[in-house]
C-alpha positions as a printed Julia matrix, in Angstrom:
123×3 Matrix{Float64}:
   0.0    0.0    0.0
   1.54   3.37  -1.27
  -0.15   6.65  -0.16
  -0.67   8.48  -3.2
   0.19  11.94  -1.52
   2.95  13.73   0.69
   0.79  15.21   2.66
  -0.81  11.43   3.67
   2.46  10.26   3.41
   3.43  12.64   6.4
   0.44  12.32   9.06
   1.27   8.43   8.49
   5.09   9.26   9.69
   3.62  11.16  12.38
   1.05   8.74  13.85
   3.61   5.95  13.51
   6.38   8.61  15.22
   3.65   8.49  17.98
   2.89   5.26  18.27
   4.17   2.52  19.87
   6.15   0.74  17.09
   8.68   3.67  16.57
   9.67   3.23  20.2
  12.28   1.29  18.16
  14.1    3.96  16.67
  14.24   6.14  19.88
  17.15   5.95  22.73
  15.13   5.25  25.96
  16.32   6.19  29.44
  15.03   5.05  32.84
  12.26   7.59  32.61
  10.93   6.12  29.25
  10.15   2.75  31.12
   7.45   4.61  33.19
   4.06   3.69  32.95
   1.15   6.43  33.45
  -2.33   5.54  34.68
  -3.91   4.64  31.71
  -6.26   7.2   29.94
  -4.22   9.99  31.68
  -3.54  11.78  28.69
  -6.28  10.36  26.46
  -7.46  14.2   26.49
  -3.65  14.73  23.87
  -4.91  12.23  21.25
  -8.53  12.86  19.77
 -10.15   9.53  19.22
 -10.6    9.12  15.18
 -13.25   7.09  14.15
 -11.76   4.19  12.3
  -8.16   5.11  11.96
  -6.25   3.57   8.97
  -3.52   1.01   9.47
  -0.34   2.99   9.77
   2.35   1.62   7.02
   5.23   1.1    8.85
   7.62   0.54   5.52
   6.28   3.65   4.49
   6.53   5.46   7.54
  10.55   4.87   7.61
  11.26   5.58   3.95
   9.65   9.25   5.23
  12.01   9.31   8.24
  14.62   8.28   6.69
  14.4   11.14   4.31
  13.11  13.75   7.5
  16.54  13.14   9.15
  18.7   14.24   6.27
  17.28  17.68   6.72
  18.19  20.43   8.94
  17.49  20.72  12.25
  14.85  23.74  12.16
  12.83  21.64   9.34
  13.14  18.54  11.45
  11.38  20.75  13.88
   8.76  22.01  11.82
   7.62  18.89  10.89
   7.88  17.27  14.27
   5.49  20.24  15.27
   3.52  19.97  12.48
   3.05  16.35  11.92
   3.94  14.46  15.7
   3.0   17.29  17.88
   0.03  18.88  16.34
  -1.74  20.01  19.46
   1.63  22.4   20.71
   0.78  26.01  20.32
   2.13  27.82  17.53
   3.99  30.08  19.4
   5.72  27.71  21.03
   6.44  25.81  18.61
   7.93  28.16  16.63
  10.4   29.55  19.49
  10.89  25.95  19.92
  12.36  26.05  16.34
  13.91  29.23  17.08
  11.66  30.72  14.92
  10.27  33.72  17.49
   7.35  33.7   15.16
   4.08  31.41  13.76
   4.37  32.62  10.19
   7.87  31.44  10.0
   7.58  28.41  11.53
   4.58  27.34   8.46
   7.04  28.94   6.3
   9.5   26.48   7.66
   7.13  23.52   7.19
   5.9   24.77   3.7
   9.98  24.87   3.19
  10.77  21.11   4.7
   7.69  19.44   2.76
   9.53  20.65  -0.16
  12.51  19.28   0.51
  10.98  15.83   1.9
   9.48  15.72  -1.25
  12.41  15.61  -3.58
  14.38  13.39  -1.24
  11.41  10.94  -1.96
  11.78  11.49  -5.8
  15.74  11.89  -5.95
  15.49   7.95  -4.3
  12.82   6.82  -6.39
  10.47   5.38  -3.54
């Protein structure tokens, strides 16, 4: 199964960056090992009504190309696509941005870029 479009392409890295399975890829520490009541933070996540498999190949052909970019587009999309629910303004000084219109600059910007990694390795 290929998404046909970047843009799907990219909320399916982000929902597998939040899920479980890309636990994988991450370093954990001693604090990653602790487990919240469950439902604590249910309130973070809005329930979707029948949420689509994530593809996991998929998924890592987009990382792989999201960590050959710069840091502050890393960022962006991290904001953008993993951490949708962060404030603008804070994610933008985050990215050292200092402002909101920047920071979807920056994301218009890293798309871009995301997108002819994906083309310039033919996946």
């Amino acid at each position: 199964m290929k998404p046909d479009t970047l843009q799907t392409r990219l909320i399916n890295w982000g929902r597998w960056s939040r899920s479980k399975s890309s636990q994988l890829v991450k370093c954990q520490s001693l604090e990653g090992t602790y487990r919240n009541r469950s439902g604590q933070w249910d309130w973070m996540y809005p329930p979707e009504d029948d949420p689509p498999k994530i593809d996991e190949p998929d998924a890592l052909i987009v990382w792989k190309a999201v960590v050959k970019l710069p840091w502050v587009s890393q960022a962006a999309l991290r904001y953008a696509y993993i951490l949708p629910w962060v404030d603008r303004w804070v994610a933008a000084r985050k990215c050292k941005l200092y402002k909101p219109d920047k920071l979807e600059d920056a994301v218009y910007y890293a798309e871009f870029m995301v997108s002819n990694l994906l083309a310039q390795s033919n996946i």
